[in-house]
GUSE-832986 format. One record per residue: residue in one letter; y, x, z of N, C-alpha, C, CB in turn. Coordinates in steps of 0.05 Angstrom, whole numbers, padded with zeros to 5 digits, always signed. Each point is the difference from the previous one (the first is absolute). Glycine has a CB too. Layout:
<pts>
aYXZYXZYXZYXZ ...
</pts>
This chain:
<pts>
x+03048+00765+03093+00020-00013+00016+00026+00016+00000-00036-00020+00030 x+00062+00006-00027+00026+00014+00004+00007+00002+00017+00011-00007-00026 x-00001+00027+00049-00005-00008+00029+00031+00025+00001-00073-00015+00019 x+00090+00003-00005+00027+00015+00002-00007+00010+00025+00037-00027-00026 x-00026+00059+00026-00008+00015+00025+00034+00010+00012-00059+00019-00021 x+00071-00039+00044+00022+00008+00020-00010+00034+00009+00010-00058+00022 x+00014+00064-00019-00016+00035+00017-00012+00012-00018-00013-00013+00044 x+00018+00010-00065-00023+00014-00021+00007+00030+00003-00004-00040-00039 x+00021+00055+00049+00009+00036+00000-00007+00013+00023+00040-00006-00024 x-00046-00022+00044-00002+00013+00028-00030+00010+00011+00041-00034+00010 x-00047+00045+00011-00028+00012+00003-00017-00015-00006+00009+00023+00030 x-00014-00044-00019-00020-00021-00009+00003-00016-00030-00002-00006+00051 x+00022-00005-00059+00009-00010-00023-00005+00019-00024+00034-00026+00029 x-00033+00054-00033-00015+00016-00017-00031-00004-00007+00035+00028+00017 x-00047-00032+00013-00029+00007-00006-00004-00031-00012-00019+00043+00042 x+00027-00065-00035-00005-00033-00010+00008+00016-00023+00012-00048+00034 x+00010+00044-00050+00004+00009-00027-00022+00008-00011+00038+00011+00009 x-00051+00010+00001-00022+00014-00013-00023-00009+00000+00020+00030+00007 x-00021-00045+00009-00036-00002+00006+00009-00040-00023-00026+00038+00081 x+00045-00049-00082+00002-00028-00014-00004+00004-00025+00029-00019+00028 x-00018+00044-00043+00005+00014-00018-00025+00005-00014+00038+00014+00022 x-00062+00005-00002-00026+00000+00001-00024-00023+00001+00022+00035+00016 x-00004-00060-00007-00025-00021-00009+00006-00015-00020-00015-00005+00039 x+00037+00015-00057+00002-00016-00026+00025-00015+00005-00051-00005-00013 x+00065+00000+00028+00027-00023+00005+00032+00007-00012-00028-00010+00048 x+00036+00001-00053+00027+00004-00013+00015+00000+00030-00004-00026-00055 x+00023+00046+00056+00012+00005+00021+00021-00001-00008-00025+00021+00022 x+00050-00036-00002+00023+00002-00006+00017+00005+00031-00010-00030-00049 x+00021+00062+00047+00010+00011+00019+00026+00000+00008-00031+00018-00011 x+00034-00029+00033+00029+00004+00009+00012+00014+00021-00004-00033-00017 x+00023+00047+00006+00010+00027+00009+00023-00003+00004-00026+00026-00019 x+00048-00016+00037+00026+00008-00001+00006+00029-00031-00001-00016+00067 x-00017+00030-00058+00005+00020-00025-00021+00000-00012+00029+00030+00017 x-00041-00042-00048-00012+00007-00013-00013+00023-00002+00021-00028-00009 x-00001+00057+00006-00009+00021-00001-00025+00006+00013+00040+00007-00007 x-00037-00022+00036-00021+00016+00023-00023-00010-00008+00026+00004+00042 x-00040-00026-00062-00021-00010-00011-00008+00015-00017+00012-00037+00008 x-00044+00061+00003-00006+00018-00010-00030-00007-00022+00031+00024+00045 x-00034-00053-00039-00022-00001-00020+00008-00012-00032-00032-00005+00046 x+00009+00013-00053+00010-00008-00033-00022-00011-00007+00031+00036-00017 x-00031-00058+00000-00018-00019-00017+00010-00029-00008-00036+00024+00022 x+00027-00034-00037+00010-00013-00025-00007-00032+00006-00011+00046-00034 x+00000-00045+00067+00001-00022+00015+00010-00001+00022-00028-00007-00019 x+00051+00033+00017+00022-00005+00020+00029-00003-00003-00029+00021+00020 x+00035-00044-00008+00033-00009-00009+00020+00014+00031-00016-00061-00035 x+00037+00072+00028+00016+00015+00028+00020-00019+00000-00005+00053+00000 x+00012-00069+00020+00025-00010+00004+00021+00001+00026-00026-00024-00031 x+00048+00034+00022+00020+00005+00015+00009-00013+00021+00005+00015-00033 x-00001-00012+00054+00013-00023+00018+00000+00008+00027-00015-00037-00029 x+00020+00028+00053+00004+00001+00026+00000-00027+00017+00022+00039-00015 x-00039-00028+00036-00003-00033+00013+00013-00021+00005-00019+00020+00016 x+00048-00001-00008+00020-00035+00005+00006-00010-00021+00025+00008+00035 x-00029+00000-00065+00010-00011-00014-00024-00024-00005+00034+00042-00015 x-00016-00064+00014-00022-00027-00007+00006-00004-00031+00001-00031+00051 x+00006+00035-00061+00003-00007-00035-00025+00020-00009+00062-00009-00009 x-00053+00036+00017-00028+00021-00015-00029-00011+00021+00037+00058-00015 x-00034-00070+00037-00031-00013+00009-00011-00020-00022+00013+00001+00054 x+00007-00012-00058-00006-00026-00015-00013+00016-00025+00042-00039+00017 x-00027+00049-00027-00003+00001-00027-00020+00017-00009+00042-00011-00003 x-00065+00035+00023-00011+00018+00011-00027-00023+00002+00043+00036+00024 x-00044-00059-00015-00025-00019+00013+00000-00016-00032+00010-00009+00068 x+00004+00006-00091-00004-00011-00015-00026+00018-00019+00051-00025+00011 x-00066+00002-00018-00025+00007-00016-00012+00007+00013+00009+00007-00032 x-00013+00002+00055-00031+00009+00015-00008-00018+00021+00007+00047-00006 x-00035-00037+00003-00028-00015+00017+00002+00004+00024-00032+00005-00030 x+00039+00018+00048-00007+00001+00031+00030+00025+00003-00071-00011+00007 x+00074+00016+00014+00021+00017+00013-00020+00020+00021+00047-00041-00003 x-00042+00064+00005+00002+00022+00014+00020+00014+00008-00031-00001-00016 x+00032-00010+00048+00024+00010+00007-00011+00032+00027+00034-00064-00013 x-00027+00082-00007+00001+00027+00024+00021+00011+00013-00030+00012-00023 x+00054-00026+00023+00025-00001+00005-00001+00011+00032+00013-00040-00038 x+00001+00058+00037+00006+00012+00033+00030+00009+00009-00049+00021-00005 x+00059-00023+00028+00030+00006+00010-00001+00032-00004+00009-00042+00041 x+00010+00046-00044+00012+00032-00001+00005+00004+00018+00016+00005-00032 x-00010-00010+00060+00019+00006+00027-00006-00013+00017+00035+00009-00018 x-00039-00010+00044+00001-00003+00025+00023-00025+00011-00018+00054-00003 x+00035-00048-00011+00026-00011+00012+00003-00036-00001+00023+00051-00017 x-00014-00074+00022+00003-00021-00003+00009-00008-00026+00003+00001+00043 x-00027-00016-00053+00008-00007-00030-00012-00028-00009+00001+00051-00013 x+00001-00058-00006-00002-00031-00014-00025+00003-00022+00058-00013+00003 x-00062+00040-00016-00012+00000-00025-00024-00008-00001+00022+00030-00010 x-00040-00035+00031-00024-00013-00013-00002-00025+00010-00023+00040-00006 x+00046-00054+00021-00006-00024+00000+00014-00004-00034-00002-00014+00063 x+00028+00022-00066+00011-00007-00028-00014+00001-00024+00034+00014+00019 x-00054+00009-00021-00013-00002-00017-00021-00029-00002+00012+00053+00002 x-00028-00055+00027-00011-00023+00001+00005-00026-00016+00000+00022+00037 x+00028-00025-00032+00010-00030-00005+00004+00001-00025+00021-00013+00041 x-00014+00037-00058+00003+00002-00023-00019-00003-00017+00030+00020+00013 x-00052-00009-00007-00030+00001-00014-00015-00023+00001-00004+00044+00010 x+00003-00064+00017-00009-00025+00003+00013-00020-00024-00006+00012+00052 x+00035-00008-00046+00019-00019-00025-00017+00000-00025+00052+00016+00016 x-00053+00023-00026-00006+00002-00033-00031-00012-00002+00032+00049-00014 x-00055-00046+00033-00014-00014-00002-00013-00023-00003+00011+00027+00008 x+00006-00038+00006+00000-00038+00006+00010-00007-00029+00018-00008+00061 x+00007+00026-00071+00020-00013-00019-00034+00010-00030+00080+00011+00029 x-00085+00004-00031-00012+00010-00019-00028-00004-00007+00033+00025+00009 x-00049-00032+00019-00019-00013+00001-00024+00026+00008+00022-00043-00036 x-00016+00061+00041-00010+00020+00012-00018-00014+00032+00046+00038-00028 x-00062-00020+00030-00009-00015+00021-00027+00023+00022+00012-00055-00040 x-00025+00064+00017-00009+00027+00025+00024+00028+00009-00054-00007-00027 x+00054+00005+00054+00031+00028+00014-00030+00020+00015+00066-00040+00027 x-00056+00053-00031-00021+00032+00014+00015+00003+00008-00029+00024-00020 x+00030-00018+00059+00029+00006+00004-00004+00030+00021+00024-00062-00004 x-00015+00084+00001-00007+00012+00016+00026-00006+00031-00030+00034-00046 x+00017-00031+00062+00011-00007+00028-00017+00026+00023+00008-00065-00015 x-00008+00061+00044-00017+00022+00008-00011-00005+00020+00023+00028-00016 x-00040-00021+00031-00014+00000+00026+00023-00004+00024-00041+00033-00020 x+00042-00056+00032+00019+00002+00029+00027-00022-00011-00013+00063+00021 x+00003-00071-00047+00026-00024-00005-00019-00030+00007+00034+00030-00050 x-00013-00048+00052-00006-00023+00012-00026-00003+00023+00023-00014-00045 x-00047-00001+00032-00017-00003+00027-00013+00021+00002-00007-00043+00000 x+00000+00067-00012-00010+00028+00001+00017+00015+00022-00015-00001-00053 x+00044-00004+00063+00003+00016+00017-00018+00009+00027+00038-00016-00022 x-00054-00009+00028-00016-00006+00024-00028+00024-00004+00017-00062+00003 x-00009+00065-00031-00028+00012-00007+00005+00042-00004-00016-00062-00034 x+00042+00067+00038+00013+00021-00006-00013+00022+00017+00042-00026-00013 x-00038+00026+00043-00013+00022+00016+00028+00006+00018-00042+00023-00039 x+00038-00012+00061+00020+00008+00013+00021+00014-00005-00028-00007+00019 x+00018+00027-00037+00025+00024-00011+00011-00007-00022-00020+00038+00016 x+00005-00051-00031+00015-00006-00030+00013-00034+00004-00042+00036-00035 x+00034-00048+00049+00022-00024+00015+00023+00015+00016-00041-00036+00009 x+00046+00062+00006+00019+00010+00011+00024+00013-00034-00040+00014+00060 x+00023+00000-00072+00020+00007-00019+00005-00026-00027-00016+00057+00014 x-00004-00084-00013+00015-00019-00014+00027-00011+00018-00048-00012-00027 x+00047+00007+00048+00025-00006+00021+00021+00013+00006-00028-00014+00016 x+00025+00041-00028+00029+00026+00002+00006+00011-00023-00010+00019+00041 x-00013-00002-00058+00017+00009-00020-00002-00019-00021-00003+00046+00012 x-00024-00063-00021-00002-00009-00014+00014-00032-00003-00034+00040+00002 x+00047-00047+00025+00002-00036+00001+00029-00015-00018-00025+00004+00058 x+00030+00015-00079+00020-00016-00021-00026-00006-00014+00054+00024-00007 x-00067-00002+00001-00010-00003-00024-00025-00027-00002+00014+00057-00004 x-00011-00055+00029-00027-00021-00003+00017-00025+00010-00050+00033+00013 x+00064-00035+00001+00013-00021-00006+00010-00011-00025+00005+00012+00037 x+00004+00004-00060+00010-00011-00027-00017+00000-00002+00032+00007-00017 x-00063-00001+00008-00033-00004-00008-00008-00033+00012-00016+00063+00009 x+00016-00063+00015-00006-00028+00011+00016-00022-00016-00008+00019+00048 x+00036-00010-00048+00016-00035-00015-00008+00005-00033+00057-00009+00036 x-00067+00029-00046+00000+00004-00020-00038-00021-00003+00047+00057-00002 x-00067-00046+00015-00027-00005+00001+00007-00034+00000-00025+00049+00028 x+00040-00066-00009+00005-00026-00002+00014-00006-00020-00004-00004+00039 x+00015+00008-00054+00007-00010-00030-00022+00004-00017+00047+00010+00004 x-00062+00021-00003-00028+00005-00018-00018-00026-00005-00001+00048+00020 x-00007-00046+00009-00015-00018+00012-00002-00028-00008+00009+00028+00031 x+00008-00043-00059-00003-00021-00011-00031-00015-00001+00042+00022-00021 x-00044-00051+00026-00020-00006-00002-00007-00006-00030+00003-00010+00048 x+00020+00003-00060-00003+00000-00035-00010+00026-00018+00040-00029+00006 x-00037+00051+00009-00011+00023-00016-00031+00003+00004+00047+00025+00005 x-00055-00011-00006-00027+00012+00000+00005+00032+00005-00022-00038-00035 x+00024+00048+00062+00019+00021+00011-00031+00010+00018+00066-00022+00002 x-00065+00054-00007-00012+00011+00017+00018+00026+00009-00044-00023-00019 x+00045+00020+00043+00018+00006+00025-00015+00035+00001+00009-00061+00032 x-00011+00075-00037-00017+00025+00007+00017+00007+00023-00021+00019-00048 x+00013-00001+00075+00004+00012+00019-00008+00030+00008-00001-00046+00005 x-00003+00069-00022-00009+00026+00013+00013+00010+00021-00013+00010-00038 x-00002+00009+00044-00001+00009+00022+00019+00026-00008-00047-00024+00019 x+00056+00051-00009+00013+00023-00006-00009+00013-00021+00009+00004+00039 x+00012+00000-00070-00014+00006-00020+00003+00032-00003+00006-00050-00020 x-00021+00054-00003-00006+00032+00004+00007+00000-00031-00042+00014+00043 x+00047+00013-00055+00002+00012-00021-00019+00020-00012+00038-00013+00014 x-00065-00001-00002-00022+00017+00000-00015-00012-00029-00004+00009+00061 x-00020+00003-00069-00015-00014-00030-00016-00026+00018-00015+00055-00041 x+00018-00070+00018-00018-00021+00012-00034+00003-00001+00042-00029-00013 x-00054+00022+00034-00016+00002+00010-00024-00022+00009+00035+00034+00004 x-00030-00060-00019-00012-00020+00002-00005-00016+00035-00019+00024-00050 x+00004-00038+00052-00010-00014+00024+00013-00008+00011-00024+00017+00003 x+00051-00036-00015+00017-00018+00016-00014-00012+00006+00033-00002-00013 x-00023-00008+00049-00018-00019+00013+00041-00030-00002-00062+00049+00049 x+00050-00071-00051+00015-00028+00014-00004-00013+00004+00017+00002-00007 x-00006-00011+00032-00003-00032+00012+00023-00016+00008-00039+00015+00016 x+00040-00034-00002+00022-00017+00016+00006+00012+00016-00010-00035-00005 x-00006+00059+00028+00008-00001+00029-00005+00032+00004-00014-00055+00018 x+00006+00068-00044+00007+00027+00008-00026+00011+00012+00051-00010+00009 x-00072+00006+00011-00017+00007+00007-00023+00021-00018+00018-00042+00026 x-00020+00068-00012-00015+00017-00018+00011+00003-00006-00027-00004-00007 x+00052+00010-00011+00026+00014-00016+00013+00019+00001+00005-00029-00001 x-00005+00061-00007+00018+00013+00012+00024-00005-00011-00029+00029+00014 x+00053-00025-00004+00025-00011-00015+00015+00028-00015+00008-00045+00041 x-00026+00050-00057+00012+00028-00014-00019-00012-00032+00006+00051+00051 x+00018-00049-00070-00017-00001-00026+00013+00021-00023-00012-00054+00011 x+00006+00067-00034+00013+00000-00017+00011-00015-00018-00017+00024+00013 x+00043-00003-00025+00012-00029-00019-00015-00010-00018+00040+00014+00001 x-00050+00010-00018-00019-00016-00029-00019-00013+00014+00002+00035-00041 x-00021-00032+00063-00013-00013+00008+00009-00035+00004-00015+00051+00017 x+00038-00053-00010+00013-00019+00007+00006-00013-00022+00013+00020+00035 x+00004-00002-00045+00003-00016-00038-00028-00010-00009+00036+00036-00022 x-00055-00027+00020-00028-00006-00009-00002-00032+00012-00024+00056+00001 x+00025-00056+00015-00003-00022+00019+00018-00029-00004-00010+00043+00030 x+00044-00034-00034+00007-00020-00001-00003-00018-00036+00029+00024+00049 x-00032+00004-00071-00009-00005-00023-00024-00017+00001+00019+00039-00013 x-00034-00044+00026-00023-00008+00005+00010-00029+00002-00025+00042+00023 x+00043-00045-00001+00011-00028+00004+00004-00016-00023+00020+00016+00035 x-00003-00004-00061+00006-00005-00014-00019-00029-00016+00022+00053+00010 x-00037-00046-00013-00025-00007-00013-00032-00014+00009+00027+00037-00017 x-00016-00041+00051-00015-00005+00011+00014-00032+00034-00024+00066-00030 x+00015-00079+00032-00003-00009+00012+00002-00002+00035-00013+00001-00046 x-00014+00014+00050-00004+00010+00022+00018-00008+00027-00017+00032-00033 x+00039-00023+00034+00014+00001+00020+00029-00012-00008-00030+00038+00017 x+00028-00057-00036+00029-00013-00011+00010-00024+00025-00016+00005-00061 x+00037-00003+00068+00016-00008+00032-00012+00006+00020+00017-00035-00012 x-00027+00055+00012-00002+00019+00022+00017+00032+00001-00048-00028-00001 x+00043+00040+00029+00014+00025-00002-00012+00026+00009+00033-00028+00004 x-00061+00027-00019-00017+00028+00010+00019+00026+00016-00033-00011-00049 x+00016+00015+00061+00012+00027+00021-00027+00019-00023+00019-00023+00076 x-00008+00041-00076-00027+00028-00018+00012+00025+00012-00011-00020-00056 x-00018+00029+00043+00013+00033+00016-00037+00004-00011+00053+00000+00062 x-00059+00028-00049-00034+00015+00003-00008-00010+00015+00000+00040-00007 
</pts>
């Protein structure tokens, strides 16, 4: 399968790279800087670009089977980028015929806030509430009923080795909300290829 990976440089978007890479799939990466795309093989294509741009979305979603998006904000501050990216990636899809989105999103967006916990609902509401606000309008454009979109939700990620035994469900129960990234990558790669939880928005974690 050809499966274009958004975020491909970033913490999580490396380990997808690697582990898609590892089950045989032609990867085609998109990066602001090429450079930072540290793997090499002969079934990986790097392509240049940045989220607001909708011409390089478009043209980025042409020829492939599913989208992986590990795309994450840089800053704190009030911004547009992941709903923009949203609307841009839905377009190249619809227009191109693409139709499975892996989308990473996180624990405490849309109906998961209920499910957050007292302290980490206090810091999505102060330090964190741009960010998840551009995440929410961004998750309702994802959220197409034409795609075949699985919504992933973790919990606080770590930069630890992965360690297997993701647990997910709808409502979080039994979950601790701490995962690693490759653990996580493992997981949403999984989506890829699988069914399971397509228009839904697993919450995971240990």
């Amino acid at each position: 399968m050809k499966v274009l990976v958004i975020g491909a440089t970033g913490g999580t978007g490396r380990h997808v790279v690697r582990r898609l890479l590892s089950r045989g799939d032609f990867v085609r990466a998109f990066a602001r800087n090429p450079a930072d795309v540290t793997e090499r093989s002969e079934r990986l294509e790097v392509f240049q670009g940045n989220a607001r741009d909708a011409e390089a979305v478009d043209r980025a979603a042409t020829g492939v089977e599913a989208v992986v998006s590990a795309f994450g904000p840089r800053s704190l501050k009030r911004d547009d980028i992941q709903e923009t990216l949203a609307r841009h990636l839905v377009a190249a899809m619809h227009k191109h015929g693409v139709r499975r989105l892996v989308n990473l999103s996180a624990w405490g967006a849309g109906d998961s806030a209920k499910r957050a916990g007292p302290l980490f609902a206090l810091i999505r509401n102060t330090i964190l509430r741009y960010v998840f606000a551009d995440k929410e309008r961004a998750e309702a454009i994802l959220l197409d009923p034409g795609l075949e979109v699985v919504n992933v939700r973790p919990g606080r990620l770590l930069n630890s080795p992965a360690r297997g035994g993701v647990k997910a469900s709808l409502d979080g129960s039994g979950i601790k909300k701490v995962l690693a990234r490759d653990d996580l990558a493992a997981f949403m790669v999984e989506q890829v290829h699988s069914a399971a939880w397509v228009h839904k928005s697993p919450l995971i974690g240990y």
